[in-house]
N, CA, C and O atoms as CSV, one atom per row, in Angstrom:
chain,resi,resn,atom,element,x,y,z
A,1,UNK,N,N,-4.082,8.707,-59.688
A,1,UNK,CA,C,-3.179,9.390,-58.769
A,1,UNK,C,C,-1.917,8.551,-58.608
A,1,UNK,O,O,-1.917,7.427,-58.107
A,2,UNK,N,N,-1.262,8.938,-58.891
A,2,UNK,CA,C,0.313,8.446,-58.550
A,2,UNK,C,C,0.694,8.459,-57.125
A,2,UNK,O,O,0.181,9.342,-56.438
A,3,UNK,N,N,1.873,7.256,-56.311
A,3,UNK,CA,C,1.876,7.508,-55.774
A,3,UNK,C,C,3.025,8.811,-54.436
A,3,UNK,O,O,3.401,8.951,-53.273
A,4,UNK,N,N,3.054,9.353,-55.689
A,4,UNK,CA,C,4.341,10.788,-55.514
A,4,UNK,C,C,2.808,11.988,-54.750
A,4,UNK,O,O,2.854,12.765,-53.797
A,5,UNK,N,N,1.918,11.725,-55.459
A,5,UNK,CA,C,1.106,12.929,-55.048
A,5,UNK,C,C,0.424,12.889,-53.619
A,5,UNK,O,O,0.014,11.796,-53.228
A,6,UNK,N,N,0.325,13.620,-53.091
A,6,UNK,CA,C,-0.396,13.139,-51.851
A,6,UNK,C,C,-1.750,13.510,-51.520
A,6,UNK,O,O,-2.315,14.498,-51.991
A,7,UNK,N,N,-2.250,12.712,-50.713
A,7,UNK,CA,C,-3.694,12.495,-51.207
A,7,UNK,C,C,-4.719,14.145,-50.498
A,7,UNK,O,O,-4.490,14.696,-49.421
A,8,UNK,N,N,-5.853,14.579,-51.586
A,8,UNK,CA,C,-6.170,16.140,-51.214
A,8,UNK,C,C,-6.995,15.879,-50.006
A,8,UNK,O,O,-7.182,14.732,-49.600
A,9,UNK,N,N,-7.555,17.068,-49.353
A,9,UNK,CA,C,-8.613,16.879,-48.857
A,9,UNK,C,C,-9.942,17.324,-48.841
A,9,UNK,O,O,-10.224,17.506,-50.025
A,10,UNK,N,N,-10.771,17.559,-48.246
A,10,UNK,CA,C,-12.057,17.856,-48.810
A,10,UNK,C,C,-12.382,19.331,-49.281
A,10,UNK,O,O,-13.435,19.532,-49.886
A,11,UNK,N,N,-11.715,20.121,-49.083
A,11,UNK,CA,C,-11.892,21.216,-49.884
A,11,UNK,C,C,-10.678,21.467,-51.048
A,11,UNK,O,O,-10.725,22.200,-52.036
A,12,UNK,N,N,-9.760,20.739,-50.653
A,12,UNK,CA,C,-9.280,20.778,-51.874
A,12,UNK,C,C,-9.930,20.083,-53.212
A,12,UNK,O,O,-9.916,20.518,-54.363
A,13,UNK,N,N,-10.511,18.849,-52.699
A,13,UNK,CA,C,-11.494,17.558,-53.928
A,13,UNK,C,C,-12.462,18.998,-54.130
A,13,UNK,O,O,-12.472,19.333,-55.314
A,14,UNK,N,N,-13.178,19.806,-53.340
A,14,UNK,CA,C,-14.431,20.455,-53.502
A,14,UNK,C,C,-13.983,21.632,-54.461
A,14,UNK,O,O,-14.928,22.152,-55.055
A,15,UNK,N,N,-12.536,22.239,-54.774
A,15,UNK,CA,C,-12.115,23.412,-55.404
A,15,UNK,C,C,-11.830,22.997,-56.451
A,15,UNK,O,O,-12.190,23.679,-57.411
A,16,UNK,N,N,-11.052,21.683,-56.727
A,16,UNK,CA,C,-10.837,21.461,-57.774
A,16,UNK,C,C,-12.095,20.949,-58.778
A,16,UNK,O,O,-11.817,21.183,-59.954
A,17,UNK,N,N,-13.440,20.296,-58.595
A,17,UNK,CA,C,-14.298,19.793,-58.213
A,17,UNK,C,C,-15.392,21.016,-59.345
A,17,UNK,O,O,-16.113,20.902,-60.337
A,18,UNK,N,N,-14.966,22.030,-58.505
A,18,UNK,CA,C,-15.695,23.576,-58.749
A,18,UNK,C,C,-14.906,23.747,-60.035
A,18,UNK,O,O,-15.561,23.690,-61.076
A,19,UNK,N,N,-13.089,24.025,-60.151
A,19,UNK,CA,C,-12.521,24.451,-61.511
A,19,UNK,C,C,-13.068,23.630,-62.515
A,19,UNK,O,O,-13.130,24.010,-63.684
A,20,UNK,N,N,-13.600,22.167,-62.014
A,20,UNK,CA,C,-13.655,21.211,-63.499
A,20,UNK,C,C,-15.058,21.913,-64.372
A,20,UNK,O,O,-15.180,22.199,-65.563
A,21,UNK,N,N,-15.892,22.022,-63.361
A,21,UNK,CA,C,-17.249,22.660,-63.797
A,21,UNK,C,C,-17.158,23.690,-64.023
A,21,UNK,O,O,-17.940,23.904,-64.949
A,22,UNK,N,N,-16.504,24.844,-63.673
A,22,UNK,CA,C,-16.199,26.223,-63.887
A,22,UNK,C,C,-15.841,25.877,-65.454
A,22,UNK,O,O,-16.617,26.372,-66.271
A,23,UNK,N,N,-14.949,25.226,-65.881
A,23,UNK,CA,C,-14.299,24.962,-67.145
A,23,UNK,C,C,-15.499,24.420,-68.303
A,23,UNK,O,O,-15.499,24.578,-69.524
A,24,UNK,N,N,-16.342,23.839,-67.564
A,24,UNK,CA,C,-17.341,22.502,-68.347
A,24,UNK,C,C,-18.292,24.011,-68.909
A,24,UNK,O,O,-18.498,24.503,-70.018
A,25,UNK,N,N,-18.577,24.271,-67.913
A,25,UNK,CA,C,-19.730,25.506,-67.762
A,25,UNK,C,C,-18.762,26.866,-69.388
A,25,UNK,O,O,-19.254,27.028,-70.505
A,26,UNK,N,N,-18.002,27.246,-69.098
A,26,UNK,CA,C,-17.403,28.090,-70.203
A,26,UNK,C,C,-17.599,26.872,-71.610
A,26,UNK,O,O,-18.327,27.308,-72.501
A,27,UNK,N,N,-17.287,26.095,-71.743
A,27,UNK,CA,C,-17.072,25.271,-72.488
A,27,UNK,C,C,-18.927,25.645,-73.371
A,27,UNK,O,O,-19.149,26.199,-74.447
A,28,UNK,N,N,-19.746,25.161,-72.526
A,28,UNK,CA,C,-20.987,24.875,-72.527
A,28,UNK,C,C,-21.401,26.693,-73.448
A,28,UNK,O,O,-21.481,27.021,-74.632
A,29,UNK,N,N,-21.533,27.308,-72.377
A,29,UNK,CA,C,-21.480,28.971,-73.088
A,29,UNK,C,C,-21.215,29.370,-73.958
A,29,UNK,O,O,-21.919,30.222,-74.498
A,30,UNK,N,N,-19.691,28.782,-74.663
A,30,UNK,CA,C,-19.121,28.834,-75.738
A,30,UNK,C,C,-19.867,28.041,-76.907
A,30,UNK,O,O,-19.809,28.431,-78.073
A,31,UNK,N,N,-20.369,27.228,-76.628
A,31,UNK,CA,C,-20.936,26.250,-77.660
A,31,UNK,C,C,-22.094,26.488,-78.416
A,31,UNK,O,O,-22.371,26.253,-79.593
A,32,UNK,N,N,-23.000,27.245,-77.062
A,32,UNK,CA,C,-24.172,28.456,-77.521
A,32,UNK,C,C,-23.983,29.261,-78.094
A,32,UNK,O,O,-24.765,29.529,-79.006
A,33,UNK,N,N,-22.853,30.056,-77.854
A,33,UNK,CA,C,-22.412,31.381,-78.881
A,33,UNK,C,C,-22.169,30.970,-80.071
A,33,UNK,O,O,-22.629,31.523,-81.070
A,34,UNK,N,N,-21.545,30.124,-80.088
A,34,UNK,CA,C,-21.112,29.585,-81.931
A,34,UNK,C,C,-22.436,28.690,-82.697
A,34,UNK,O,O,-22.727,28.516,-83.881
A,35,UNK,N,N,-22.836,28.395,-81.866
A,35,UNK,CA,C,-24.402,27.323,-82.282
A,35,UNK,C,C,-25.222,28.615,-82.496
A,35,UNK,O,O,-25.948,28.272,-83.430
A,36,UNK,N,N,-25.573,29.982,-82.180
A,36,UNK,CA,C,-26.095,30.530,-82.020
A,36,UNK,C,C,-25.606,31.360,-83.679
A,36,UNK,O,O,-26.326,31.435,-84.674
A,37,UNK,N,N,-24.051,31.946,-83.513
A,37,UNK,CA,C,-23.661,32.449,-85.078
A,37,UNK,C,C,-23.414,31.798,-86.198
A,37,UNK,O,O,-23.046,32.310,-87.255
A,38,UNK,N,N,-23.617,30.619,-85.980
A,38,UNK,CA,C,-23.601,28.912,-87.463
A,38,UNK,C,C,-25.338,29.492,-87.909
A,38,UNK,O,O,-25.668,29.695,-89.078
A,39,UNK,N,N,-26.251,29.677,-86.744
A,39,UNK,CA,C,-27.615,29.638,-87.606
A,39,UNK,C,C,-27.642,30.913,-88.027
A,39,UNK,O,O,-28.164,30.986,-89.139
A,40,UNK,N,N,-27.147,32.380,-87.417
A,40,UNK,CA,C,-27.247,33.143,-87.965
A,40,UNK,C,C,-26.321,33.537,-89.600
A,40,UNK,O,O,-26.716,34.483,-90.281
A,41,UNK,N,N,-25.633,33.053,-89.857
A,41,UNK,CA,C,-24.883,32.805,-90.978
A,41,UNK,C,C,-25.667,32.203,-91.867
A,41,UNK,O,O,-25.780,32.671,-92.999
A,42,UNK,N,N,-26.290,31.133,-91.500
A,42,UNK,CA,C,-27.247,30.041,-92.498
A,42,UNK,C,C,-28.231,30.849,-92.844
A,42,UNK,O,O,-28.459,31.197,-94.003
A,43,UNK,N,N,-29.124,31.325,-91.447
A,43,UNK,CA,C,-30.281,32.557,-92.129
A,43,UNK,C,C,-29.651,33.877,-93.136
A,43,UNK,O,O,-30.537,34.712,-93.315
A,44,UNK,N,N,-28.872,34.094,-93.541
A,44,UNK,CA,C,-28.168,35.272,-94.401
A,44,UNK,C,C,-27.469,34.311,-95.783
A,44,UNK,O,O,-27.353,34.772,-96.919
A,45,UNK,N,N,-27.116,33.103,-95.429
A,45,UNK,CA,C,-26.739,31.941,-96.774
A,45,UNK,C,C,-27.989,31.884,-97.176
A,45,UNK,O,O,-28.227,32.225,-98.335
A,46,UNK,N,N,-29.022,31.460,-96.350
A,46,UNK,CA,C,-30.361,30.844,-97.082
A,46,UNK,C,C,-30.993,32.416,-97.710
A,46,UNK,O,O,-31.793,32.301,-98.640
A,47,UNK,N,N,-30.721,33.599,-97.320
A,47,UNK,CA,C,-31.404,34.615,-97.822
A,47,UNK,C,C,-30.873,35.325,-99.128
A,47,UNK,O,O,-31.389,36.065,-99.965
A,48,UNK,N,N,-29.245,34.620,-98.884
A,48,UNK,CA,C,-28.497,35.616,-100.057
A,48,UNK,C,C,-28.293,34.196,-101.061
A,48,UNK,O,O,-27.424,34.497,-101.879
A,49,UNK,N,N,-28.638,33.154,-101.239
A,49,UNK,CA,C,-28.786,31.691,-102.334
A,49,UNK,C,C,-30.299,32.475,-103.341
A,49,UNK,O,O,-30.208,32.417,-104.567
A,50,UNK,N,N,-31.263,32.984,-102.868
A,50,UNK,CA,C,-31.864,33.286,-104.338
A,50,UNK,C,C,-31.734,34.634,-104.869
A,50,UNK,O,O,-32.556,35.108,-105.653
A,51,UNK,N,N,-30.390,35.448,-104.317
A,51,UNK,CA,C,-30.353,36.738,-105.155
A,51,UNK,C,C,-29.571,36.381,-106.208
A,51,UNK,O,O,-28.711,35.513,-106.359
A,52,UNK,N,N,-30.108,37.350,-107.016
A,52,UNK,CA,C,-28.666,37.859,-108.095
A,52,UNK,C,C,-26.647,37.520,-107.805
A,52,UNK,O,O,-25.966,38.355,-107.209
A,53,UNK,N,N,-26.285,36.733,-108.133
A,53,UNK,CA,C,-24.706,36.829,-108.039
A,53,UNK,C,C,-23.862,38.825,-108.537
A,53,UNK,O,O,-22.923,39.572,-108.264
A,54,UNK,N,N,-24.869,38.736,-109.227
A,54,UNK,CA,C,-23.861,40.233,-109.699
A,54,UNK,C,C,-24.574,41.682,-108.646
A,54,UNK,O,O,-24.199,42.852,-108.576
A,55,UNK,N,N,-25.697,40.963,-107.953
A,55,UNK,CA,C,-26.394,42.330,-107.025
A,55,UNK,C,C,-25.294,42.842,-106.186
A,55,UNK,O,O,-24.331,42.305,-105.640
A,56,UNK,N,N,-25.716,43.985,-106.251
A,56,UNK,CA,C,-24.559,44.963,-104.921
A,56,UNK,C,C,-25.513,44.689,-103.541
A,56,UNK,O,O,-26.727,44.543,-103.400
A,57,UNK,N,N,-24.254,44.690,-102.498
A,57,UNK,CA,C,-24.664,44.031,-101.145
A,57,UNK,C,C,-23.640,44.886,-100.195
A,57,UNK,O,O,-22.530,45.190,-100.633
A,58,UNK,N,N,-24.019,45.230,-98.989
A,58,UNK,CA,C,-23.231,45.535,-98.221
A,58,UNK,C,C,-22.705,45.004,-97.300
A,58,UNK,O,O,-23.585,44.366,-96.723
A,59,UNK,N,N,-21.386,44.835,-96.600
A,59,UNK,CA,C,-21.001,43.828,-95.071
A,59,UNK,C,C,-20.434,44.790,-94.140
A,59,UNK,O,O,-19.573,45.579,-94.529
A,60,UNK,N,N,-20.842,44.785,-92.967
A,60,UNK,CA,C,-19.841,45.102,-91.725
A,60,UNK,C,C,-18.488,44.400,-92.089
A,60,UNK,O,O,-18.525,43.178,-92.228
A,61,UNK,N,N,-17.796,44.782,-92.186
A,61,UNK,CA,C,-16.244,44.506,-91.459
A,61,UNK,C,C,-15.766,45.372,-90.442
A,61,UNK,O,O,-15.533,46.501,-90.873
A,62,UNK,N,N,-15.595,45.250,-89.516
A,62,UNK,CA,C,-14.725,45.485,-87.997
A,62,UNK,C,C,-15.420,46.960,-87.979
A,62,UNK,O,O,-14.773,47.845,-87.419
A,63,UNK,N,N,-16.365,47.214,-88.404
A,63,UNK,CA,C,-17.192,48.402,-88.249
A,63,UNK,C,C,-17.315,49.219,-89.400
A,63,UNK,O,O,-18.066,50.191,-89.483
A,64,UNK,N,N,-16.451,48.741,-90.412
A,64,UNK,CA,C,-16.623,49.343,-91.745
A,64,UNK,C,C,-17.378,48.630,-93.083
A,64,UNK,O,O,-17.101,47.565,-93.635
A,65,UNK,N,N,-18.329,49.518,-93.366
A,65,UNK,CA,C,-19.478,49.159,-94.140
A,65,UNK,C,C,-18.350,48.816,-95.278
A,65,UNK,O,O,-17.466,49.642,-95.503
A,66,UNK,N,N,-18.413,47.390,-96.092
A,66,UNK,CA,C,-17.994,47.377,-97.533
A,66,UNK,C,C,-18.828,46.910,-98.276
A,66,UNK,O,O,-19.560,45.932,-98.126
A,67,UNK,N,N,-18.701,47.792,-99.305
A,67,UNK,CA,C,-20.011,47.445,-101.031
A,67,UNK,C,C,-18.667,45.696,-101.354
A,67,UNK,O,O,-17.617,45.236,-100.904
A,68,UNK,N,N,-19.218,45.534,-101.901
A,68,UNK,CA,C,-19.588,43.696,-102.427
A,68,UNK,C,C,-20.650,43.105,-103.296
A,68,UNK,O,O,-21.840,43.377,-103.136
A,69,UNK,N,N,-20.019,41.948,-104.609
A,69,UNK,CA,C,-21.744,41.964,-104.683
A,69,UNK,C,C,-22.095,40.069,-103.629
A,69,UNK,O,O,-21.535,39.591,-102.643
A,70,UNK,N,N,-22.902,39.706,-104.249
A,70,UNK,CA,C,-23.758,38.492,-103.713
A,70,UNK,C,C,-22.437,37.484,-103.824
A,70,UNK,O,O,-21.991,36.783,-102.916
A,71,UNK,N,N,-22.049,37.576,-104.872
A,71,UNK,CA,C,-21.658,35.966,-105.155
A,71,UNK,C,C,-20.065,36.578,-104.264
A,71,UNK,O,O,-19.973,35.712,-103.393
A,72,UNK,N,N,-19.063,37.375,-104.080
A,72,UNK,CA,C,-18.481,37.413,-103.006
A,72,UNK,C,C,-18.778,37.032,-101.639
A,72,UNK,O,O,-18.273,36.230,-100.853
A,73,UNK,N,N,-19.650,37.762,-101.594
A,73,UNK,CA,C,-20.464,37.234,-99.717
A,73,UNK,C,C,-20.755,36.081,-99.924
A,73,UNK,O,O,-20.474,35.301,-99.014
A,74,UNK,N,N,-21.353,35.571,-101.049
A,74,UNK,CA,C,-21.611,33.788,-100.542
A,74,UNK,C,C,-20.295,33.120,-100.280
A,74,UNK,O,O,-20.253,32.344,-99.325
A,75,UNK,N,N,-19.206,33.316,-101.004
A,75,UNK,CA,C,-17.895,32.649,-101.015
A,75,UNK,C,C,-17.089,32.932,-99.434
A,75,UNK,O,O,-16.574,32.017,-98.793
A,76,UNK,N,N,-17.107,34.297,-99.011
A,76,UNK,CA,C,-16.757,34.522,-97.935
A,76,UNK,C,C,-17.989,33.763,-96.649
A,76,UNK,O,O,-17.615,33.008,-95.752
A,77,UNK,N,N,-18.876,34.025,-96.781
A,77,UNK,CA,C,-19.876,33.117,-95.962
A,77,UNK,C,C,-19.953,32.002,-95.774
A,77,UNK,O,O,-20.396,31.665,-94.676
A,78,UNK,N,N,-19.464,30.692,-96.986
A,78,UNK,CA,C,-19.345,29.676,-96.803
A,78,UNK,C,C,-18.307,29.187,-96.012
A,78,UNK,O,O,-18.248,28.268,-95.195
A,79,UNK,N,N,-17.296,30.204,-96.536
A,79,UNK,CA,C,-15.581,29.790,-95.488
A,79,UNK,C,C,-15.830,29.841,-93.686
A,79,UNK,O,O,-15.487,29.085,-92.777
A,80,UNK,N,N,-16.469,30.914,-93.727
A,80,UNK,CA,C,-17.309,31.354,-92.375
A,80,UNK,C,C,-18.152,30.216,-91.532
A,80,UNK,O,O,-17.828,29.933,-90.378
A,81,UNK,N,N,-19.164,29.642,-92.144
A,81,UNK,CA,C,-19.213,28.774,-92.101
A,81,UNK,C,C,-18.678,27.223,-91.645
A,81,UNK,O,O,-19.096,26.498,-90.742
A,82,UNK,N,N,-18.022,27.092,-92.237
A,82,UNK,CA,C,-17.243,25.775,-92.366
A,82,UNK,C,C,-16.070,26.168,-90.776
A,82,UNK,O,O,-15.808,25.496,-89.778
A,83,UNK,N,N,-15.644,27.518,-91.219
A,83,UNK,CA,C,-14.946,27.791,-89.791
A,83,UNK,C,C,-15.800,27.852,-88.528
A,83,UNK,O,O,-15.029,27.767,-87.572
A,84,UNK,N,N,-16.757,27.937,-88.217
A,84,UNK,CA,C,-17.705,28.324,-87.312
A,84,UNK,C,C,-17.814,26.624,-87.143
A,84,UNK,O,O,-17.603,26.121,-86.040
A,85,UNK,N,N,-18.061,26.027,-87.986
A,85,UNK,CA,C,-18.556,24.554,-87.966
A,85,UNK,C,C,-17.509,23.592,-87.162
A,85,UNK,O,O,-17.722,22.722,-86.317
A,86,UNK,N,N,-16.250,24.094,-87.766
A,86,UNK,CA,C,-15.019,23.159,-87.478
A,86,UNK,C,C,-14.841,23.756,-85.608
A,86,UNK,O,O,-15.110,22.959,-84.710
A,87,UNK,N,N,-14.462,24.920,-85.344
A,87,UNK,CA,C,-14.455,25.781,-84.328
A,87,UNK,C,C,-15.809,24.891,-83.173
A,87,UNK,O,O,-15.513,24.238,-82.173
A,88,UNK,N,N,-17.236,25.124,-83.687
A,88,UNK,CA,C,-17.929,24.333,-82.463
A,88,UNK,C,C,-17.535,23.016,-82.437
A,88,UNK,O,O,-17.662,22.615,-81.280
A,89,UNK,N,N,-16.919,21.741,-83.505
A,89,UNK,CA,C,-16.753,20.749,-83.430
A,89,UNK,C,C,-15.514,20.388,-81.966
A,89,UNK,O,O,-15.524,19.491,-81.124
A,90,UNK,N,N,-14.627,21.464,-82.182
A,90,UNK,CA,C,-13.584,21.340,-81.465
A,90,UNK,C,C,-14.203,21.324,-79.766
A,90,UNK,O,O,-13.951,20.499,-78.888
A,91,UNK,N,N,-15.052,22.501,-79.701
A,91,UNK,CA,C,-15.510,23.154,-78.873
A,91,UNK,C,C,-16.254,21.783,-77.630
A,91,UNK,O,O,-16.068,21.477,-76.453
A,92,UNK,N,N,-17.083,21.328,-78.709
A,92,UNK,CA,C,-18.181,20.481,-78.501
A,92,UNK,C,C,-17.314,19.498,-77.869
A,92,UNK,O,O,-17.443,19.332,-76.656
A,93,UNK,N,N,-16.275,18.685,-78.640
A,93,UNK,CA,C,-15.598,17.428,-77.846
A,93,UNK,C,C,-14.399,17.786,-76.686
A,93,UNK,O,O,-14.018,16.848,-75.985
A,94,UNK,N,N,-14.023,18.637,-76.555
A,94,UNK,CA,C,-13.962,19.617,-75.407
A,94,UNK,C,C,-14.536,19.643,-74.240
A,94,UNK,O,O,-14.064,19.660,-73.103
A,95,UNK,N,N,-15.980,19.643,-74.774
A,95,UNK,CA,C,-16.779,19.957,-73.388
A,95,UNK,C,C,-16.987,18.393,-73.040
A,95,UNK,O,O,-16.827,17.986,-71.890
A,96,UNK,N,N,-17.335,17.586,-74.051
A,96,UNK,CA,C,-17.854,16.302,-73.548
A,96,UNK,C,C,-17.050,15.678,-72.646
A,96,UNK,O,O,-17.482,15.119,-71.639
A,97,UNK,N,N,-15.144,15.786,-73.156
A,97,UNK,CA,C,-14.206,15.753,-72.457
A,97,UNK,C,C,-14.311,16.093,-70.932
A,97,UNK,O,O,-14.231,15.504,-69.854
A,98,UNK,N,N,-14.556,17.496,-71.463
A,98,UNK,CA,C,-14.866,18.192,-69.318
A,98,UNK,C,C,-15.999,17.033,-68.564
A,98,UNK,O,O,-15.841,16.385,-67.529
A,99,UNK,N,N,-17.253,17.064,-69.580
A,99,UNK,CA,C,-18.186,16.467,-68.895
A,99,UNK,C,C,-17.809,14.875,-68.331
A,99,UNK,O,O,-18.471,14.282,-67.480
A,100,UNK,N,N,-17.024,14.530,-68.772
A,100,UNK,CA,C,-16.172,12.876,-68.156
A,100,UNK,C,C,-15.684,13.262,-67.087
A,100,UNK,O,O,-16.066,12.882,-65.980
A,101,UNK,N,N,-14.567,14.256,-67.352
A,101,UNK,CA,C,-13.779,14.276,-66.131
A,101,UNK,C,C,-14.556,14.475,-65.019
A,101,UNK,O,O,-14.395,13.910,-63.938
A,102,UNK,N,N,-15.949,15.804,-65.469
A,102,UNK,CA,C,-16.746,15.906,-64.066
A,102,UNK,C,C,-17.514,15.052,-63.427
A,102,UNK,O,O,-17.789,15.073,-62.227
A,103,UNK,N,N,-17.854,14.315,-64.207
A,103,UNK,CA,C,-18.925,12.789,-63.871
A,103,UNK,C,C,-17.874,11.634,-63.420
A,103,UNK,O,O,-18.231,10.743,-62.649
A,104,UNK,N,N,-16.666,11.698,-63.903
A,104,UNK,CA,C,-15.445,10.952,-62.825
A,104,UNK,C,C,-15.340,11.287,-61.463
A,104,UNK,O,O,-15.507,10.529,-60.507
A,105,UNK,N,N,-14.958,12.861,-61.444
A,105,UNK,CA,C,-14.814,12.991,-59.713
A,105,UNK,C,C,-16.091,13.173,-59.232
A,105,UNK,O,O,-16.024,13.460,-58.037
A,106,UNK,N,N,-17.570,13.119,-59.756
A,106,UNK,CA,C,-18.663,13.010,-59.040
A,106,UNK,C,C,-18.376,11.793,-58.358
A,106,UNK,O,O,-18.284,11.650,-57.138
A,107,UNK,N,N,-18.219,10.784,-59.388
A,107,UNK,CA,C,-18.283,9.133,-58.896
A,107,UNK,C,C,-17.206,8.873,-57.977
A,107,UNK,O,O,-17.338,7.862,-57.287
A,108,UNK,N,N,-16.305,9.477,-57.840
A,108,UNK,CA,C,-14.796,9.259,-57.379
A,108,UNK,C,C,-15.126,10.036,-55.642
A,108,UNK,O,O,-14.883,9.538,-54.543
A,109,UNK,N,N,-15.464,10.772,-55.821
A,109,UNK,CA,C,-15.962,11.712,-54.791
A,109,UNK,C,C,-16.564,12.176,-54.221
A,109,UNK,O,O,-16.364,13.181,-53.540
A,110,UNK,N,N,-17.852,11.305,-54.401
A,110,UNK,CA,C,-19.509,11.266,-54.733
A,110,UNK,C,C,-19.870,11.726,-52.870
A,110,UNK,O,O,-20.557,12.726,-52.662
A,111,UNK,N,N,-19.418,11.024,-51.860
A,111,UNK,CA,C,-19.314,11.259,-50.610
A,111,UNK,C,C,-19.088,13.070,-49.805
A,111,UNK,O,O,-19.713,13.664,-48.927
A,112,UNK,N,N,-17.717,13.483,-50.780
A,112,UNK,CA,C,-16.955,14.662,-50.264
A,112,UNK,C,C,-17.819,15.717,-51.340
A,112,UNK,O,O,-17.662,16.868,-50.931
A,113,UNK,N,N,-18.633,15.685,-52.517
A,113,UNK,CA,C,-19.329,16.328,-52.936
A,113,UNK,C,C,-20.894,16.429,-52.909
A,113,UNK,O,O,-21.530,17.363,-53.398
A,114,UNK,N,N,-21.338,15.525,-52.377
A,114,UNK,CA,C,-22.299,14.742,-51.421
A,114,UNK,C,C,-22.828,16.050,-50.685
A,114,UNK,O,O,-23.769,16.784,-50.987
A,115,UNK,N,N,-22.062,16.105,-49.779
A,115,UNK,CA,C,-21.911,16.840,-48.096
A,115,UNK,C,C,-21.824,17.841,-48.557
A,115,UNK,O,O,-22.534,18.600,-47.897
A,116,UNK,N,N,-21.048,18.690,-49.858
A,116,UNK,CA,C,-21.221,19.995,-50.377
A,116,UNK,C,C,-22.528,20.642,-50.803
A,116,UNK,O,O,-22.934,21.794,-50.655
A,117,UNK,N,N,-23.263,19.194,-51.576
A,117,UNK,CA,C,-24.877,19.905,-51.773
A,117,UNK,C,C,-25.443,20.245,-51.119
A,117,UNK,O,O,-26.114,21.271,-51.232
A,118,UNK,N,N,-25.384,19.276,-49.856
A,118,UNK,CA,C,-26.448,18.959,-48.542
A,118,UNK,C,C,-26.300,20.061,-47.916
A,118,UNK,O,O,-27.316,20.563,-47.433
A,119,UNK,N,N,-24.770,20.870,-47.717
A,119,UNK,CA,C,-24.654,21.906,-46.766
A,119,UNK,C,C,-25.381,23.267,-47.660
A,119,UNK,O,O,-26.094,24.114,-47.122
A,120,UNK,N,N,-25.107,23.251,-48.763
A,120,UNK,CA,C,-25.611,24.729,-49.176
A,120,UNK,C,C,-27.223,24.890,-49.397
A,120,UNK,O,O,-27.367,26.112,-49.409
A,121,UNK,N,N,-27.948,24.556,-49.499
A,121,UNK,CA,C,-29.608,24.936,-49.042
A,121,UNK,C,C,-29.509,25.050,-47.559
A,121,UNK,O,O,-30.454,25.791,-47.287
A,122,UNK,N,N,-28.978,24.778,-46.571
A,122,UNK,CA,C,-29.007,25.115,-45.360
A,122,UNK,C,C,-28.283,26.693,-45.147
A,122,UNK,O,O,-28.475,27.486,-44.225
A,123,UNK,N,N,-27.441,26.822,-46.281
A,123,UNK,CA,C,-26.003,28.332,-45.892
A,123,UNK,C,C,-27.428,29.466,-46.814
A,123,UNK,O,O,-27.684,30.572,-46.338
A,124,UNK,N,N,-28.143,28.978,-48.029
A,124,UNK,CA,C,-29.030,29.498,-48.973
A,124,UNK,C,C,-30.321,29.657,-47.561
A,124,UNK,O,O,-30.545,30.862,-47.677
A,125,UNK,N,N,-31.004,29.307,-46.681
A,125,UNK,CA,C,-31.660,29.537,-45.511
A,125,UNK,C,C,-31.541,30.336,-44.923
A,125,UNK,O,O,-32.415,31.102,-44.518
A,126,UNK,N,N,-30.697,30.351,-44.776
A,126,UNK,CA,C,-29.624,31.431,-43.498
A,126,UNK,C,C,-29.349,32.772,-44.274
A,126,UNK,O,O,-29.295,33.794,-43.589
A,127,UNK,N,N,-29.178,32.867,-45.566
A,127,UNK,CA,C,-28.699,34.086,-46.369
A,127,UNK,C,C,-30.112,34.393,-46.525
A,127,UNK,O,O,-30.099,35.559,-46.130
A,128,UNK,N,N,-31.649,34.082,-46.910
A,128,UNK,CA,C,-32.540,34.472,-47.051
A,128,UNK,C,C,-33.196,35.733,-46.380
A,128,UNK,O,O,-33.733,36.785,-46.724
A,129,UNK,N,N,-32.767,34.866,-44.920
A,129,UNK,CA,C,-33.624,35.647,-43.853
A,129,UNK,C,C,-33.215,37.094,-43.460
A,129,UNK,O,O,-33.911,37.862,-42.795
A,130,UNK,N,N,-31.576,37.440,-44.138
A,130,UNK,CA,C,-31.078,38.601,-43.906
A,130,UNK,C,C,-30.840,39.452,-45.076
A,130,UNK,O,O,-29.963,40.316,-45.089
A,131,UNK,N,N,-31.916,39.114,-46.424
A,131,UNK,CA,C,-32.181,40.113,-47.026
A,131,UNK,C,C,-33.150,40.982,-47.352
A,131,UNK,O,O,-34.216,40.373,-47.435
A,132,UNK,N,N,-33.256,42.006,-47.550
A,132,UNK,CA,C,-33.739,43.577,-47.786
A,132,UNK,C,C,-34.852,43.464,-49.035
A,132,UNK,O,O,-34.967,42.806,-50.069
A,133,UNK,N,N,-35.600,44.495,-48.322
A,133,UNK,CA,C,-36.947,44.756,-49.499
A,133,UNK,C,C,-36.442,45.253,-50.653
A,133,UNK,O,O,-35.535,46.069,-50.487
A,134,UNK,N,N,-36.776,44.993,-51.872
A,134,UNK,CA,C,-36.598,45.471,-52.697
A,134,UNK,C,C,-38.089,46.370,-53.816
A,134,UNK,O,O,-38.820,45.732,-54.574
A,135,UNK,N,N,-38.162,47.648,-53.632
A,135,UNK,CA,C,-39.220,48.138,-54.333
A,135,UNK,C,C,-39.425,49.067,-55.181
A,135,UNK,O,O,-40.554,49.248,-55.637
């Protein structure tokens, strides 16, 4: 903190606090989705490596079925690949990034975010008792 800025206070440390994790948390989501389409790519590489190069094959594109044979889709799949790969790499040190900054203002703020845990199982008590059957 410089000393031009002036110093926040506890709900401001607690909002900003919330955006870092709000950010960490997308970050995190994102990392699943692409970790999630890297293996599905690999299961369709590992399935289309013992066909025929000259077999006819079909692909979705943007909703349109195109004929292709094997050894196209492997070439386009690998690029896919490697982009998917490079894309979570980015993704990944990104988040680790977030995850510093958030484990900084834990430590930095450990007191004013402290008192934020402690209060909400008491506000989570209170919201219990005034909800409705569900059947």
């Amino acid at each position: 903190m410089t000393t031009t800025e002036t110093p926040m206070n506890n709900n401001q440390i607690i909002a900003k606090y919330n955006e870092i994790k709000q950010k960490y948390t997308v970050y995190f989501q994102k990392a699943i989705e692409l970790e999630d389409e890297l293996r599905e790519h690999n299961l369709v590489a590992n399935t289309l490596s013992t066909a025929d190069d000259k077999k006819r094959c079909w692909r979705m594109i943007e909703g349109v079925l195109v004929e292709k044979n094997v050894e196209q889709i492997k070439k386009e799949l690998d690029t896919q690949i490697m982009n998917i790969k490079q894309t979570l790499d980015v993704v990944q040190k990104t988040m680790r990034s977030q995850e510093a900054i958030m484990k900084e203002w834990e430590k930095k703020y450990s007191s004013v975010l402290g008192q934020q845990k402690q209060s909400k199982p008491e506000e989570n008590k209170t919201n219990t008792s005034k909800g409705g059957v569900l059947a």
